[in-house]
C-alpha positions as a Python dict, from the first residue, in 0.01 Angstrom:
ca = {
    (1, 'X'): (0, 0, 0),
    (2, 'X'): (-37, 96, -357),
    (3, 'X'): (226, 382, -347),
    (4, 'X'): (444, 527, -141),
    (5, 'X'): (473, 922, -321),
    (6, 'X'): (264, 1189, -186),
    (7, 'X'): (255, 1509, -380),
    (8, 'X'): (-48, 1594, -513),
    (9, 'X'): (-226, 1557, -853),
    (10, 'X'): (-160, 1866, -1079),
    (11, 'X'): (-248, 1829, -1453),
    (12, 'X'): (-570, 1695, -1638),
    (13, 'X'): (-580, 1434, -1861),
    (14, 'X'): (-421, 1461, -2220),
    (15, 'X'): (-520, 1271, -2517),
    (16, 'X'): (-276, 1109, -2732),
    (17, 'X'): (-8, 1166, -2962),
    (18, 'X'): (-133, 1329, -3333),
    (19, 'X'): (15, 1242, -3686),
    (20, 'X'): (239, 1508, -3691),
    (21, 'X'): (617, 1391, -3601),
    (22, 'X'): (744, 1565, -3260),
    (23, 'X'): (1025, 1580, -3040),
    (24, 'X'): (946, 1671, -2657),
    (25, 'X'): (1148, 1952, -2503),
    (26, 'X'): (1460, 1860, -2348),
    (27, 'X'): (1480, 1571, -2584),
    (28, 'X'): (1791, 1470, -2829),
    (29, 'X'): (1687, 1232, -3090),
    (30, 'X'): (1771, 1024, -3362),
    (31, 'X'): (1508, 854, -3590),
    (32, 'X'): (1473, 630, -3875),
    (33, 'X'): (1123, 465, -3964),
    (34, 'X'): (1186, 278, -4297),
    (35, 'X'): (926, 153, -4471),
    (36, 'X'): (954, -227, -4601),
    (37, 'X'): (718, -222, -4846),
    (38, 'X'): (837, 85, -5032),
    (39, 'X'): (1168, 37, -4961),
    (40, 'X'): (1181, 407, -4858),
    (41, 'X'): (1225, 613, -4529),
    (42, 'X'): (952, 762, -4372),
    (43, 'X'): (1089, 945, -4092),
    (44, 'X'): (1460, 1082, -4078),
    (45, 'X'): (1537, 1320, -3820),
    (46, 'X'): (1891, 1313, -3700),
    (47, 'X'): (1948, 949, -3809),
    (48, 'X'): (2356, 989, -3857),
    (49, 'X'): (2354, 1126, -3497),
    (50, 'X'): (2567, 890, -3288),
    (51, 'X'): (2428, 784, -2936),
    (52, 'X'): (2553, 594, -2695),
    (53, 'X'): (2363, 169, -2788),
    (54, 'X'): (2295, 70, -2439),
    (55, 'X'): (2117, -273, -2460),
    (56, 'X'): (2055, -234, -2841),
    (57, 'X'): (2419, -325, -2908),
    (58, 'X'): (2307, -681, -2809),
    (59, 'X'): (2179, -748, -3174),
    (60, 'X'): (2506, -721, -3311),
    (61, 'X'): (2670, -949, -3004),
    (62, 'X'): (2409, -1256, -3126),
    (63, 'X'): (2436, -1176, -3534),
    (64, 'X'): (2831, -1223, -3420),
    (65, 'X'): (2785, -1552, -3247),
    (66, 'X'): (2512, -1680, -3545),
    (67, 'X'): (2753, -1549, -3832),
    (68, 'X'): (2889, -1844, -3959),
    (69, 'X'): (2610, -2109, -3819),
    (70, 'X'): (2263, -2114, -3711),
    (71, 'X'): (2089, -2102, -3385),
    (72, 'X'): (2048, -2475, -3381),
    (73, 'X'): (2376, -2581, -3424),
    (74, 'X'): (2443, -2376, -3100),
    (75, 'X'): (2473, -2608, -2724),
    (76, 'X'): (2117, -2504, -2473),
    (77, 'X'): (2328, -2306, -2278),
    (78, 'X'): (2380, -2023, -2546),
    (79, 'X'): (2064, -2075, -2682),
    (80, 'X'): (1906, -2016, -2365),
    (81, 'X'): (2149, -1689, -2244),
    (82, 'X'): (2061, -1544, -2598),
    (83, 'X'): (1629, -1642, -2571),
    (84, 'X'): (1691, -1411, -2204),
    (85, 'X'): (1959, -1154, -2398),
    (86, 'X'): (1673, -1030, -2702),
    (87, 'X'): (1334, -1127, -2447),
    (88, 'X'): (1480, -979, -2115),
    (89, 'X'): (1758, -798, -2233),
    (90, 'X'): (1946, -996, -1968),
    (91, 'X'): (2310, -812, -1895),
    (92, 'X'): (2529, -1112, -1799),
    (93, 'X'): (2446, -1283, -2104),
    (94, 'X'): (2567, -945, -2313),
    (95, 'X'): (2870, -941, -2089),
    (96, 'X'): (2951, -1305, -2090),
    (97, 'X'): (2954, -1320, -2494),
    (98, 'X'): (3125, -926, -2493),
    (99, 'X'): (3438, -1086, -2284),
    (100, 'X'): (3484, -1407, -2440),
    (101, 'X'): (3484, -1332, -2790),
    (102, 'X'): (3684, -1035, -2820),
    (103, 'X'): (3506, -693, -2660),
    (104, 'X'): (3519, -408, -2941),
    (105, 'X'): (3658, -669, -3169),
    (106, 'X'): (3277, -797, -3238),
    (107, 'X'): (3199, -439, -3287),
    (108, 'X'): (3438, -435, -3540),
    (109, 'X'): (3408, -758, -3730),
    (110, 'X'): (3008, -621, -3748),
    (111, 'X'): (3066, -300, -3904),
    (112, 'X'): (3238, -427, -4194),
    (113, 'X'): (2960, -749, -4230),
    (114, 'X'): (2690, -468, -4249),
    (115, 'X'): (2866, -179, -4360),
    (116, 'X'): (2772, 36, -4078),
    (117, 'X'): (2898, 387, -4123),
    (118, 'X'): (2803, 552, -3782),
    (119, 'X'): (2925, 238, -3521),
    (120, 'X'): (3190, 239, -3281),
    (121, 'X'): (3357, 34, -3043),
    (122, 'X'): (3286, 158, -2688),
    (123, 'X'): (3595, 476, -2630),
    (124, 'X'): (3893, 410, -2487),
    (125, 'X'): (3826, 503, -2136),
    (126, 'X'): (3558, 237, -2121),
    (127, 'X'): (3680, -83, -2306),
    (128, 'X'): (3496, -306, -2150),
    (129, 'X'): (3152, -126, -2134),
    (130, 'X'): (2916, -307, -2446),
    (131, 'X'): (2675, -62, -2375),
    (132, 'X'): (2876, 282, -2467),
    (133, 'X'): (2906, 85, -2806),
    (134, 'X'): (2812, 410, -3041),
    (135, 'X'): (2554, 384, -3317),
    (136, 'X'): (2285, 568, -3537),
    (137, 'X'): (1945, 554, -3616),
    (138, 'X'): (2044, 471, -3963),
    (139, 'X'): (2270, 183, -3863),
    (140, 'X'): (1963, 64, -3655),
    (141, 'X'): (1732, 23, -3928),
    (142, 'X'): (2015, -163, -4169),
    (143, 'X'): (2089, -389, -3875),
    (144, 'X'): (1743, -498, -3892),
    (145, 'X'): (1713, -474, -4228),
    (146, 'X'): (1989, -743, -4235),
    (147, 'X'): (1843, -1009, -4011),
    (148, 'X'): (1507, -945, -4202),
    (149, 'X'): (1622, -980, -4543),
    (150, 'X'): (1975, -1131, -4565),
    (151, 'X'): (2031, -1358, -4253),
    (152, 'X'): (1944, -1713, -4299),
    (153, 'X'): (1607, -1760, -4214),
    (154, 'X'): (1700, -1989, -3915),
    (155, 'X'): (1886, -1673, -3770),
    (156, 'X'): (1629, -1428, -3904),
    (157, 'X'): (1302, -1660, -3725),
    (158, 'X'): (1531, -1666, -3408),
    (159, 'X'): (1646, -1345, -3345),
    (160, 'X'): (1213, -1166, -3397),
    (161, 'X'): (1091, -1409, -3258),
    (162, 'X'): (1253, -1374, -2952),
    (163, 'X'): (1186, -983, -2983),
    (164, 'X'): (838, -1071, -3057),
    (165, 'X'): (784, -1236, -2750),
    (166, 'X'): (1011, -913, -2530),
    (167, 'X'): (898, -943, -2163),
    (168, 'X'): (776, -601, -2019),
    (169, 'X'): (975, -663, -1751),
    (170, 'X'): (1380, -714, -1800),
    (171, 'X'): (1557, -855, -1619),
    (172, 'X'): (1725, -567, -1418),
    (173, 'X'): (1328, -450, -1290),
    (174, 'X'): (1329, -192, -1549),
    (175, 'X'): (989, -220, -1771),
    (176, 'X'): (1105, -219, -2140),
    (177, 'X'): (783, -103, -2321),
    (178, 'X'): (840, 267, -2380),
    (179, 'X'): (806, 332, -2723),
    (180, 'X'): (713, 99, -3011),
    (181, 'X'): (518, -95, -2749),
    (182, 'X'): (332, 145, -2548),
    (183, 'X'): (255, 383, -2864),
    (184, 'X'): (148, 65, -3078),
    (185, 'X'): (-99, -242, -3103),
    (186, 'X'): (104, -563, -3201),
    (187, 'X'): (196, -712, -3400),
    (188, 'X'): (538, -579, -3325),
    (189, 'X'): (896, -664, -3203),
    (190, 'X'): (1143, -473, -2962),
    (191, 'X'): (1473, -449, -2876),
    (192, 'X'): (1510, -137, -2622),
    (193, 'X'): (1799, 24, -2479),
    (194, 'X'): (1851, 216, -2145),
    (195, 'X'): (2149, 393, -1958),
    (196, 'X'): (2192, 627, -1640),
    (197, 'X'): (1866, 586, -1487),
    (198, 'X'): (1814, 451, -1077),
    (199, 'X'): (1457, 332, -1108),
    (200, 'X'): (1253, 141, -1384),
    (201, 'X'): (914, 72, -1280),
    (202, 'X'): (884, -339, -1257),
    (203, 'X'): (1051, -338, -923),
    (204, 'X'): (1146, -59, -699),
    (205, 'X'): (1537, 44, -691),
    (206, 'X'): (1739, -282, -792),
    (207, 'X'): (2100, -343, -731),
    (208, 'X'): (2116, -376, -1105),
    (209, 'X'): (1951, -102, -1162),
    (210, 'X'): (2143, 141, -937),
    (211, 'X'): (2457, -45, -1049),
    (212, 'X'): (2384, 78, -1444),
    (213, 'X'): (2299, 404, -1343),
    (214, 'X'): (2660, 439, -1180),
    (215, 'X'): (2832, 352, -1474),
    (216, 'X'): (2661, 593, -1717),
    (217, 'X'): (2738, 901, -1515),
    (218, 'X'): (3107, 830, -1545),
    (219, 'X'): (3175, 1101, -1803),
    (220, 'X'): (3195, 1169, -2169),
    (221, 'X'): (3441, 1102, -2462),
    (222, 'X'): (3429, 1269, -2740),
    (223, 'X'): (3149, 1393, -2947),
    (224, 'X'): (2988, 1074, -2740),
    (225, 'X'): (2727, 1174, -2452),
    (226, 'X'): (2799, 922, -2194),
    (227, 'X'): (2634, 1120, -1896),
    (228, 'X'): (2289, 1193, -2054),
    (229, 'X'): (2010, 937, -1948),
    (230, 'X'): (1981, 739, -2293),
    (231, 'X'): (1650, 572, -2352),
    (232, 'X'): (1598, 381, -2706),
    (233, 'X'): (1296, 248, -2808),
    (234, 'X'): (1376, -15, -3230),
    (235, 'X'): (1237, -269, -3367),
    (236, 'X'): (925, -340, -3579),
    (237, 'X'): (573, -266, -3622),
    (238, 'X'): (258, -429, -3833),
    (239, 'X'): (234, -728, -4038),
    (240, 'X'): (509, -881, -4207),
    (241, 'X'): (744, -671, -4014),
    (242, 'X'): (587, -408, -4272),
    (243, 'X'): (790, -86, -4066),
    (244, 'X'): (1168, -92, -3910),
    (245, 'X'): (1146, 219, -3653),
    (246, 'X'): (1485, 319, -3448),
    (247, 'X'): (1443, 620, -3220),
    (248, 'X'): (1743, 656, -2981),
    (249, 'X'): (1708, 954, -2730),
    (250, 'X'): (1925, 1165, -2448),
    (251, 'X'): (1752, 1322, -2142),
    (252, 'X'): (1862, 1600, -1920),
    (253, 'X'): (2117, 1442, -1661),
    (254, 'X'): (1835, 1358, -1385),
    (255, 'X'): (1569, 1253, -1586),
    (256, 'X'): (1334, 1039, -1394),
    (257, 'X'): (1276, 696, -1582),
    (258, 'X'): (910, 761, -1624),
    (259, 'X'): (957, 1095, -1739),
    (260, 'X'): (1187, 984, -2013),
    (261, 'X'): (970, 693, -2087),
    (262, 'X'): (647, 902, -2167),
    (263, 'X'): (858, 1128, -2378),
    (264, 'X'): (1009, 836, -2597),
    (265, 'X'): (670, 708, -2598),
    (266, 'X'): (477, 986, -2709),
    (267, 'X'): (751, 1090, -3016),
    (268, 'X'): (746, 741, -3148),
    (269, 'X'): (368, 749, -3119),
    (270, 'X'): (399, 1072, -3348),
    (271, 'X'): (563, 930, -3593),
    (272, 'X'): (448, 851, -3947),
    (273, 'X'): (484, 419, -3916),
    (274, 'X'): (296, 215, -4196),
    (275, 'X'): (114, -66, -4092),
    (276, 'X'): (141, 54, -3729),
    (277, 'X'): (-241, 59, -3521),
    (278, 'X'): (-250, 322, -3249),
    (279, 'X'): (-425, 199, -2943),
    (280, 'X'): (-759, 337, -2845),
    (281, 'X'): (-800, 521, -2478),
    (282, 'X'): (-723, 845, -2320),
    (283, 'X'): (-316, 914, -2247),
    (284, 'X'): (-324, 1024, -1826),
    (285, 'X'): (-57, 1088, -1644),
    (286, 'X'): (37, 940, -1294),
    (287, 'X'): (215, 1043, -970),
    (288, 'X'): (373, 854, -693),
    (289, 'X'): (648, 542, -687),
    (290, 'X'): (545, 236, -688),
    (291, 'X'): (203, 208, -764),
    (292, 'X'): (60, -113, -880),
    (293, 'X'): (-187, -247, -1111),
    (294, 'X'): (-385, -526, -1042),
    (295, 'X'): (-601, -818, -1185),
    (296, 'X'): (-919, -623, -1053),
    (297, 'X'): (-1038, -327, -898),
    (298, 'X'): (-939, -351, -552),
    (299, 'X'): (-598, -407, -324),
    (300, 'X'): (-663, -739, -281),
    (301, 'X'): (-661, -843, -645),
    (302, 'X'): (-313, -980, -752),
    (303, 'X'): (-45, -759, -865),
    (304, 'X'): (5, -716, -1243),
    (305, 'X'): (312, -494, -1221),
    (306, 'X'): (423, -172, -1083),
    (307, 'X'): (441, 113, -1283),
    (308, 'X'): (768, 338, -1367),
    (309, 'X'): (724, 675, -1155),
    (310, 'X'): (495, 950, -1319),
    (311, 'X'): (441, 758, -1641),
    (312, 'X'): (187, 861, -1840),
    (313, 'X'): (-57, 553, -1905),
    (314, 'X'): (-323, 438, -2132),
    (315, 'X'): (-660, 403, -1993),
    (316, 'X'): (-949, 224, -2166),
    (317, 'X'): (-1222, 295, -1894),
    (318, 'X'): (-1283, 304, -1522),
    (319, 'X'): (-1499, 140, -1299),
    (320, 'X'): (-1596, 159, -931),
    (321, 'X'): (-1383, -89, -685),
    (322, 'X'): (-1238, -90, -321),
    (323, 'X'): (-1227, 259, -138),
    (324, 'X'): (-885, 363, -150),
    (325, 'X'): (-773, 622, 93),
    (326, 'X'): (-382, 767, 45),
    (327, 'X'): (-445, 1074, 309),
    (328, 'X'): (-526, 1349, 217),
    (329, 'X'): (-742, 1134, -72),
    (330, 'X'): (-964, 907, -96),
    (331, 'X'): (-1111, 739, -415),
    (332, 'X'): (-1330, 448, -516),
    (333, 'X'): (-1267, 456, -896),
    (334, 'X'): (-1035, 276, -1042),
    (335, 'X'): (-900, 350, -1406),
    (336, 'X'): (-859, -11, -1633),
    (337, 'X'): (-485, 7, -1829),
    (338, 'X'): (-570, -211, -2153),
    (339, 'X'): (-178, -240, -2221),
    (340, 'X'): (-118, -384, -1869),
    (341, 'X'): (-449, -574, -1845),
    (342, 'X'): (-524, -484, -1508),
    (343, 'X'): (-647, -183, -1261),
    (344, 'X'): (-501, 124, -1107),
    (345, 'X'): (-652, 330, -842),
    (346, 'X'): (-736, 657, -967),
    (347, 'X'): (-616, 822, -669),
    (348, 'X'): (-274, 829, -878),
    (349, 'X'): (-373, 951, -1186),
    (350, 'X'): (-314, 1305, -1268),
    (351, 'X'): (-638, 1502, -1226),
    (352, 'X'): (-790, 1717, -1033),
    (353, 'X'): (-1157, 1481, -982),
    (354, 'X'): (-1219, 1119, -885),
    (355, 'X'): (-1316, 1033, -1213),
    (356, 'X'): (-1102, 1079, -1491),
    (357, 'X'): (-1270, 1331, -1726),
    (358, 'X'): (-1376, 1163, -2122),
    (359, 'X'): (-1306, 826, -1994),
    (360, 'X'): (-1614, 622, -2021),
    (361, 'X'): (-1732, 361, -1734),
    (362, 'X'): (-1636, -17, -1781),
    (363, 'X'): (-1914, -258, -1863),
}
């Protein structure tokens, strides 16, 4: 079965984010886009705000361990918790390094190595939660700016190119290319954050995944929104690493992942990024949980991935495949997602015909 939702298909097809910088309703945002080859901001809005890191705090734990030596002189076993840390944004390797070399402390010991004016240890009612870290925008973009143009270059080639190479998939289930890597054509690296959500697309409700959303709706502390779902999209964009972009951003307590995901995606999409290429297609939105997309236009083809519930999606064209019938519809088009490189059944995305209005037929 390709999903398991029901309700029906409500809104037409929109196209893509403009050139004008905008934040969705509902949202809270910080952003910083700093241009490299300037040397001057091109986006601010909000960049001192402090937000809650989630999984972004996990550059600081690895400039920590590669502060006074490079990645090579590390043993496998770190090297190969940190390659699944920045690809994967695997947990236990965050946790592992966050208890055995000090908690806050490396929180600490990092603000005053980068001069970070807006970062925090996690508060006091949650010492040992590395994700409730507190940063900025701003401190996002010198972070990178640091590994980019002051770390050794043994640290600098490790750490991008392990973000260059970020899976779509994390390790939790959640799919980690909101943002920078939905709204953009690589080249690019990513390092995402996310906190408070149940669900994340790759895989259907994980034990991980349900475990992280329980922690995040343990309260607040201080001027620090700790109940908020908190999706973050940073990293960089073109050649040469030409843009750093940091957009950290709080949804309504309830958000659905895909809802928050679309948002994130279409501000950063919005934003004014040099060197960034904006894919071409038509923006659609989808309905349903757990739809997949596949190698080719029918259910037997392999699955791809599954798809966060009610993103919006990119489709290049759509072609006819396998009859598909989800009662009370039934569809024989199928809608080709260039960013996924595969097929989804049109019978989930959001329009009202069979065919997905301006999107031309596949070759």
């Amino acid at each position: 079965m390709l999903g398991t939702g029901l309700a029906a298909p409500a809104s037409a097809a929109r196209n893509g984010p403009g050139p004008q910088a905008r934040i969705p309703a509902g949202v809270t945002a910080g952003v910083a886009v700093f241009d490299r080859g300037t040397g001057a901001f091109t986006e601010r809005i909000n960049a001192d705000l402090r937000f809650r890191s989630a999984s972004v705090m996990k550059l600081l734990i690895v400039l920590d361990l590669l502060w006074d030596r490079g990645p090579d002189a590390l043993p496998d076993t770190d090297r190969t918790r940190l390659t699944a840390m920045l690809r994967s944004s695997d947990d236990s390797a965050a946790s592992h390094y966050w208890s055995t070399r000090g908690g806050g402390a490396i929180v600490n010991r990092m603000v005053s190595r980068l001069a970070l004016t807006g970062t925090a240890p996690p508060p006091s009612t949650h010492p040992g939660y590395w994700g409730y870290t507190a940063t900025t925008a701003a401190d996002t973009v010198r972070i990178y700016r640091h590994v980019l143009d002051a770390a050794p270059a043994a640290v600098r080639d490790f750490v991008m190119g392990n973000l260059r190479q970020a899976t779509r998939c994390a390790s939790d289930g959640y799919d980690q290319y909101s943002g920078i890597a939905s709204a953009f054509e690589r080249p690019w690296a990513i390092k995402q954050g996310w906190s408070g959500f149940a669900s994340g697309g790759c895989t259907a409700d994980t034990p991980a995944a349900k475990a992280s959303a329980a922690s995040a709706a343990s309260g607040s502390a201080g001027e620090l929104d700790l109940v908020s779902e908190a999706l973050h999209s940073t990293g960089t964009v073109g050649g040469d690493d030409r843009a750093i972009v940091a957009v950290l951003t709080l949804h309504p307590d309830g958000t659905p992942y895909g809802t928050a995901y679309s948002r994130l995606t279409e501000l950063v999409g919005s934003l004014d990024v040099p060197g960034a290429r904006r894919p071409a297609g038509t923006w659609v939105g989808t309905w349903g949980s757990g739809v997949r997309v596949r190698t080719g236009p029918t259910t037997g083809s392999s699955v791809v991935t599954t798809l966060p519930a009610g993103v919006d999606v990119l489709v290049g064209c759509q072609k006819r495949g396998q009859t598909v019938s989800v009662p009370p519809y039934t569809n024989d088009w199928w809608a080709y997602l260039p960013q996924y490189g595969g097929y989804m059944t049109n019978i989930y995305a959001d329009t009202p015909d069979n065919r997905i209005p301006g999107v031309p037929d596949c070759p």
